[in-house]
C-alpha atoms as an extended CHARMM CRD file, in Angstrom:
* protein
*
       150  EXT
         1         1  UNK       CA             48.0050000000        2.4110000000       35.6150000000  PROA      1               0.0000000000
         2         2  UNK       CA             47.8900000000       -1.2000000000       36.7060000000  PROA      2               0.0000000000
         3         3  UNK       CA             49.3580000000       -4.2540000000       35.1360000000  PROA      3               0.0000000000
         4         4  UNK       CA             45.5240000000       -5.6060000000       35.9360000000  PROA      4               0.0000000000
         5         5  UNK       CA             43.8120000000       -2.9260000000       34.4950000000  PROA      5               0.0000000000
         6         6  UNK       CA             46.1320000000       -2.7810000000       31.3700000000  PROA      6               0.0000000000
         7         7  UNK       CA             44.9020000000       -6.5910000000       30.7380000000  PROA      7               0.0000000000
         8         8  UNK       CA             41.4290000000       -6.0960000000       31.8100000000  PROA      8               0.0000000000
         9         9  UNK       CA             41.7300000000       -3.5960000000       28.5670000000  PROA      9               0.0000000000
        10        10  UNK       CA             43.8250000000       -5.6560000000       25.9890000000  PROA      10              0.0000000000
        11        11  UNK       CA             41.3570000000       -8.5960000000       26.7720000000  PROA      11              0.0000000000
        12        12  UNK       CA             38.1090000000       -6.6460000000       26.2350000000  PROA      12              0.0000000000
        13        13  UNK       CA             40.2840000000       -4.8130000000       22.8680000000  PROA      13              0.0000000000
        14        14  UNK       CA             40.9850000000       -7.9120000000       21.6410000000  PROA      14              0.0000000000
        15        15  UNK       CA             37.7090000000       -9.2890000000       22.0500000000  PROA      15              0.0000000000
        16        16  UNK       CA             35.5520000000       -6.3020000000       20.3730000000  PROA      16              0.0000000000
        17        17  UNK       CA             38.2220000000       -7.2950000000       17.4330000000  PROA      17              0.0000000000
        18        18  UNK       CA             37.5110000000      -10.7120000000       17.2790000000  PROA      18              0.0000000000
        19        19  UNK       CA             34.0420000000      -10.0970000000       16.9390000000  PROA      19              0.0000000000
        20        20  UNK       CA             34.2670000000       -7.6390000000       14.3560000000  PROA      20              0.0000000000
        21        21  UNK       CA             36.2870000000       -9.8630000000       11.9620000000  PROA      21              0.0000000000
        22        22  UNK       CA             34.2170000000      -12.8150000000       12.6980000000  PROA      22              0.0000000000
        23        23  UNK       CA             30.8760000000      -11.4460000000       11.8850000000  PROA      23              0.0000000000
        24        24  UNK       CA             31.7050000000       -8.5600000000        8.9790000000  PROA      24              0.0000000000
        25        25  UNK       CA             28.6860000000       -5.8430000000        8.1130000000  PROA      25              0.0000000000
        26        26  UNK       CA             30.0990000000       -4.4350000000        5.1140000000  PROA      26              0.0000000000
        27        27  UNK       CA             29.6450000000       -7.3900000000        2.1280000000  PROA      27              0.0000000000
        28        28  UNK       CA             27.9490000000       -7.6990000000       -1.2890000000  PROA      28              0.0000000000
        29        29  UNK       CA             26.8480000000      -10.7540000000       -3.3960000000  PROA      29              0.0000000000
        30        30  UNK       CA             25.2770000000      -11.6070000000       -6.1650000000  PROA      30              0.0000000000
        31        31  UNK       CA             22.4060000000      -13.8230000000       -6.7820000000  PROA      31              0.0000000000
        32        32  UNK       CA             21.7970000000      -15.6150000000      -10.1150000000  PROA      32              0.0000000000
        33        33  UNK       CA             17.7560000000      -16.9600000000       -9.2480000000  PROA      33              0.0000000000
        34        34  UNK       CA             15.4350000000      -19.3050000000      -11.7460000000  PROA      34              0.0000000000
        35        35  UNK       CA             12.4210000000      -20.0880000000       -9.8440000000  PROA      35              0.0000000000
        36        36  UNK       CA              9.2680000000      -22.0190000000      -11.0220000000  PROA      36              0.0000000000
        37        37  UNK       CA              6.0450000000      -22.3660000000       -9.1140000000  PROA      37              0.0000000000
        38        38  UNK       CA              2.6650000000      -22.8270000000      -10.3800000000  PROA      38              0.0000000000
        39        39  UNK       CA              2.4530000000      -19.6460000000      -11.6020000000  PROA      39              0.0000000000
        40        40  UNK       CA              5.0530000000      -18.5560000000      -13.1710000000  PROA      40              0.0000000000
        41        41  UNK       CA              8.9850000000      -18.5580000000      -13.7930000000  PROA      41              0.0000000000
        42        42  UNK       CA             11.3040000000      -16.2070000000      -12.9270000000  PROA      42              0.0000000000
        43        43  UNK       CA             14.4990000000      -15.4130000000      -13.7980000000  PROA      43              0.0000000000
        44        44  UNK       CA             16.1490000000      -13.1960000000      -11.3870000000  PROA      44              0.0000000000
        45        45  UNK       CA             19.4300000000      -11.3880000000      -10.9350000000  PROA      45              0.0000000000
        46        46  UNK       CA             19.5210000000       -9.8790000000       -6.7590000000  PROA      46              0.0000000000
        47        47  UNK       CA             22.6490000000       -8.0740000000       -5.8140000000  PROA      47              0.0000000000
        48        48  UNK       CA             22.8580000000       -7.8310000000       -1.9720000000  PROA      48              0.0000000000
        49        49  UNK       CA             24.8610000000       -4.5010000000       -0.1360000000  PROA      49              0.0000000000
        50        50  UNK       CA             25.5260000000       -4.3430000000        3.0400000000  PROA      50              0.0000000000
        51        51  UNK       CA             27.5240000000       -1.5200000000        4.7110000000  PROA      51              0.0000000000
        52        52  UNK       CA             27.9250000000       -1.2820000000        8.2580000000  PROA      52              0.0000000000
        53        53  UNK       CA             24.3090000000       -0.8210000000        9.3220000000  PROA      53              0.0000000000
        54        54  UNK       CA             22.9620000000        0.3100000000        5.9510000000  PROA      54              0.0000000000
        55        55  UNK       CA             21.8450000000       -1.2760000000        2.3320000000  PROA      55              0.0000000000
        56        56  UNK       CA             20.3320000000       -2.3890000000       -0.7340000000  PROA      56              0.0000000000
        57        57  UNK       CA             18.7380000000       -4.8720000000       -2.5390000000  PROA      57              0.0000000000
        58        58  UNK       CA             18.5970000000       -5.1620000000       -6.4790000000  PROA      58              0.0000000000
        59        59  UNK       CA             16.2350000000       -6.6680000000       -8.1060000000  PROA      59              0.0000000000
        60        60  UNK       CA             16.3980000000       -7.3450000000      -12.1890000000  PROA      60              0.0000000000
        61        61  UNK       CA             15.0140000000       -9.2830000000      -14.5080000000  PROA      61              0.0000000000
        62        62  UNK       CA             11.9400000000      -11.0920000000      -15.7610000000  PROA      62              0.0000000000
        63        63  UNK       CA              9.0550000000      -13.2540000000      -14.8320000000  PROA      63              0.0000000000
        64        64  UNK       CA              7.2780000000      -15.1260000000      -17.6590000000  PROA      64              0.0000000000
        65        65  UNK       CA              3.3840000000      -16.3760000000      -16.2560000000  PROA      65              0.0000000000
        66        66  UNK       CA              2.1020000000      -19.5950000000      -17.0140000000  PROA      66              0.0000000000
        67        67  UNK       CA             -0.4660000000      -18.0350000000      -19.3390000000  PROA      67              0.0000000000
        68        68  UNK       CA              2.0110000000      -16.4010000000      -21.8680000000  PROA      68              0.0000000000
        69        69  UNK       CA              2.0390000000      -12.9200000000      -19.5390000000  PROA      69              0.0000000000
        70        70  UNK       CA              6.0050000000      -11.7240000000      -19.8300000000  PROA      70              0.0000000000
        71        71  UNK       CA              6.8790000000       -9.3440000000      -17.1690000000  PROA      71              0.0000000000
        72        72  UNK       CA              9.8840000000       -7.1660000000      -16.7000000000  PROA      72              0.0000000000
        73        73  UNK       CA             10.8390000000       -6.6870000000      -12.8060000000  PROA      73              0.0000000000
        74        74  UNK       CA             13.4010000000       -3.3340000000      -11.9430000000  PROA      74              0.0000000000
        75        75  UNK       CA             13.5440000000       -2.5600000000       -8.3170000000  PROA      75              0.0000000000
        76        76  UNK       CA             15.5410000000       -1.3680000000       -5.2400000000  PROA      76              0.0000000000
        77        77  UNK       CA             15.0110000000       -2.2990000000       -1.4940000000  PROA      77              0.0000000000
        78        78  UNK       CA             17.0650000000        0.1790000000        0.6720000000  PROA      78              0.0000000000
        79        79  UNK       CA             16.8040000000       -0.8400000000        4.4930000000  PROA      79              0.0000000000
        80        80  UNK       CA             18.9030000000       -0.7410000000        7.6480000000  PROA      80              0.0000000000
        81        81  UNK       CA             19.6700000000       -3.8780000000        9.4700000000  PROA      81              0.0000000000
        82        82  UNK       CA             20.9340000000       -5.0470000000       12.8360000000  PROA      82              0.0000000000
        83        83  UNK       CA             22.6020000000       -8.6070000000       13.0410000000  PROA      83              0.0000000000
        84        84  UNK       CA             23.6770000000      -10.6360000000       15.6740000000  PROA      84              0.0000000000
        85        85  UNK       CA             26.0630000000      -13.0230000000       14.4990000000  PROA      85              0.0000000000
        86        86  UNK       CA             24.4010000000      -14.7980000000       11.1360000000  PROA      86              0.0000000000
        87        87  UNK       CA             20.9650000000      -13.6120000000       12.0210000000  PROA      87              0.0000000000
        88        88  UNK       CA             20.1300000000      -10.5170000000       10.2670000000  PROA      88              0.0000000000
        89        89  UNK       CA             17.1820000000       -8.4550000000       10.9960000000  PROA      89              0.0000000000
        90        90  UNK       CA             16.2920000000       -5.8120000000        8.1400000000  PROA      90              0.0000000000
        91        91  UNK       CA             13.8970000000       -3.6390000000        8.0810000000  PROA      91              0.0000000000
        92        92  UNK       CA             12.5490000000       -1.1040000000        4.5340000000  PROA      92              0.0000000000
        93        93  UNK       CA             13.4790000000        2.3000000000        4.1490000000  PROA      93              0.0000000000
        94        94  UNK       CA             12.3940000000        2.7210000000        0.6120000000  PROA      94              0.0000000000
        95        95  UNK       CA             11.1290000000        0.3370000000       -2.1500000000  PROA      95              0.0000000000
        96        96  UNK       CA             11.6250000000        1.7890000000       -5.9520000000  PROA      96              0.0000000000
        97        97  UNK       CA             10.2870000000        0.6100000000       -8.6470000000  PROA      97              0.0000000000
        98        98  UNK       CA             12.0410000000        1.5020000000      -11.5880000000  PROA      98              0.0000000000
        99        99  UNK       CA             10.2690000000        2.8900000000      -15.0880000000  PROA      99              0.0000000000
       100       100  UNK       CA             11.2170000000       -0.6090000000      -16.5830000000  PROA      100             0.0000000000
       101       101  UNK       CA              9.5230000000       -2.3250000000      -13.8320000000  PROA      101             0.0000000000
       102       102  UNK       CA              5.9540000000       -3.5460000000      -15.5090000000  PROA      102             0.0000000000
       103       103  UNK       CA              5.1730000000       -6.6900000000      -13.1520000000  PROA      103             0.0000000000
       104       104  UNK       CA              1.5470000000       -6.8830000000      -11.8080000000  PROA      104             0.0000000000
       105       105  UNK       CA              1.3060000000       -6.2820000000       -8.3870000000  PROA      105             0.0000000000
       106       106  UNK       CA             -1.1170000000       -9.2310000000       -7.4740000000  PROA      106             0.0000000000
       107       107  UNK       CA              1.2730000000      -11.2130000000       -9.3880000000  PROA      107             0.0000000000
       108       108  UNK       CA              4.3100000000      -10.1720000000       -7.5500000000  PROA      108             0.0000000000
       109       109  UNK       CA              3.4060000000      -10.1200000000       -4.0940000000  PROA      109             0.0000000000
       110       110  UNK       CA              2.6740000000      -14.5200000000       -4.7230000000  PROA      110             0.0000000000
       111       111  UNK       CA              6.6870000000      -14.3740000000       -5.7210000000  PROA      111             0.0000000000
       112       112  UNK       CA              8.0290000000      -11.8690000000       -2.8550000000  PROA      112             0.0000000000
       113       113  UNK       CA              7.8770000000      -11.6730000000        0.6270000000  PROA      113             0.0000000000
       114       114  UNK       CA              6.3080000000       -7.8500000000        2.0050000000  PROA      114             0.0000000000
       115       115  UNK       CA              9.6360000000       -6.5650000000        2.8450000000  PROA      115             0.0000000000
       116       116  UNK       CA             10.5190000000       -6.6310000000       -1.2600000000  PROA      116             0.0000000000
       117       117  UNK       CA              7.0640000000       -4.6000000000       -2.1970000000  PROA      117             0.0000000000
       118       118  UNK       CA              6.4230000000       -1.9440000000        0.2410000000  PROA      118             0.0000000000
       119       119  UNK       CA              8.6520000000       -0.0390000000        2.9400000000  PROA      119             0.0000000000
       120       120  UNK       CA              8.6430000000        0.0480000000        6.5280000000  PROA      120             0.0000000000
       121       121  UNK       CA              8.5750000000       -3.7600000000        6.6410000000  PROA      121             0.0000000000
       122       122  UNK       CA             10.9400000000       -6.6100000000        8.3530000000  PROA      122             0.0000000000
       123       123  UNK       CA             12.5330000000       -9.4100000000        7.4230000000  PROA      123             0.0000000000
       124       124  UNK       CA             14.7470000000      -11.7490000000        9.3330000000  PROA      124             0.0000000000
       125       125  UNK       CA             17.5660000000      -13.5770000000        7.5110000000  PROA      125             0.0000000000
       126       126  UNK       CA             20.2530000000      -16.2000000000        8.4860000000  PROA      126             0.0000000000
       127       127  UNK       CA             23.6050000000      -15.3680000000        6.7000000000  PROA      127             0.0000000000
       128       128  UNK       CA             26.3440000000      -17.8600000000        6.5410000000  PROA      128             0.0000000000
       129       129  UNK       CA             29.4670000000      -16.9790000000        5.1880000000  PROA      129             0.0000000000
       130       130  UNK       CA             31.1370000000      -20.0130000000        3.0100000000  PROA      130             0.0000000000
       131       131  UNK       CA             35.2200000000      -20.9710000000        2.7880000000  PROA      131             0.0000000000
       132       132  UNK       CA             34.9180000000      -20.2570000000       -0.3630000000  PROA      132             0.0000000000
       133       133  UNK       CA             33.6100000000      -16.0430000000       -0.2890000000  PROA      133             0.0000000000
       134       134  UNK       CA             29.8570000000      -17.0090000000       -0.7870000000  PROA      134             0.0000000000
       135       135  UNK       CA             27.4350000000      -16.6020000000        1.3480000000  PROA      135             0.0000000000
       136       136  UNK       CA             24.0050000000      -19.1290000000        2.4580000000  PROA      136             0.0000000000
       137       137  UNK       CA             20.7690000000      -17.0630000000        2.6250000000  PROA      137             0.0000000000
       138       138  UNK       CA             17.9400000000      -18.1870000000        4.7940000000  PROA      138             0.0000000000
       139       139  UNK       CA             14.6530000000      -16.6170000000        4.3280000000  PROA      139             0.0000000000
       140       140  UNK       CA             12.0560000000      -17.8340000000        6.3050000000  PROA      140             0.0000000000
       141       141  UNK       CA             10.4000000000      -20.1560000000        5.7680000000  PROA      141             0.0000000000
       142       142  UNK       CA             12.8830000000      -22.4500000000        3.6790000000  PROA      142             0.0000000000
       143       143  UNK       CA             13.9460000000      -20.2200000000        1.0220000000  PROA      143             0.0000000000
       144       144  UNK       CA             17.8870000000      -20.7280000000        0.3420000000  PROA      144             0.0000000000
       145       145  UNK       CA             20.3400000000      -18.9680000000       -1.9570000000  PROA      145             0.0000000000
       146       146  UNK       CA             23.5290000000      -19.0470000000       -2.5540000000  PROA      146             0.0000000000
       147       147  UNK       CA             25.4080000000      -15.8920000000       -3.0170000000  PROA      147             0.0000000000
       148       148  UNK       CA             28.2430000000      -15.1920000000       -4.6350000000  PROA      148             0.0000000000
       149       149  UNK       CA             30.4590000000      -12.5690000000       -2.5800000000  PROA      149             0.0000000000
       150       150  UNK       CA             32.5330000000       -9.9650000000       -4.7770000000  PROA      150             0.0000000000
């Protein structure tokens, strides 16, 4: 072998590395969401997976409408995803909707984007991890979380 070739190789090595621990795929975090609107108020608890090119979302908790309806929500979002730095591209496997899950559809599709509700749908998110272990979520158009990593 070559000295050249033997660099050529630790440079591209050391590269694939550096990407790899610069833009992790395997990372959960936990969202604690109240969210008012003019119909309603939620309060939300979403646990985010993600595991290599694989993962879930959780959904729990309740949505209270502004006339008096109380609503328990119960559901898992399964997808795949590809990402490219902090943009994330997910697409639905499989939505479930768990036996506790009593929300009215019309309701909840003025609360969640399509990719939440039904499967085979996308979603594009911009993930930025913090100093700190947390983690910015960008859904488009302006929704923001902030996302406690475990």
């Amino acid at each position: 072998m070559s000295i050249a070739f033997i660099i050529i190789l630790t440079s591209i090595t050391s590269f694939l590395l550096l990407k790899e621990t610069r833009s992790p795929t395997t990372f959960t975090c936990l969202i604690n969401l109240v969210q008012h609107n003019s119909a309603s108020t939620s309060n939300l608890l979403i646990n985010y997976t993600f595991e290599k090119k694989e993962g879930y979302i959780g959904i729990d908790g309740n949505i209270k409408m502004n006339d008096g309806r109380e609503q328990e929500i119960s559901r898992r979002i399964f997808f795949t995803f590809n990402h490219n730095g902090e943009s994330y591209f997910l697409h639905s496997i499989k939505n479930i909707k768990f036996p506790t899950d009593n929300t009215d559809e019309n309701d909840i599709k003025k609360l969640f984007p399509r990719f939440f509700l039904e499967s085979n749908k996308d979603i594009y998110l911009k993930i930025k991890k913090q100093n700190n272990g947390q983690y910015l979520f960008f859904i488009d158009p302006i929704t923001t979380y902030l996302c406690k990593g475990n």
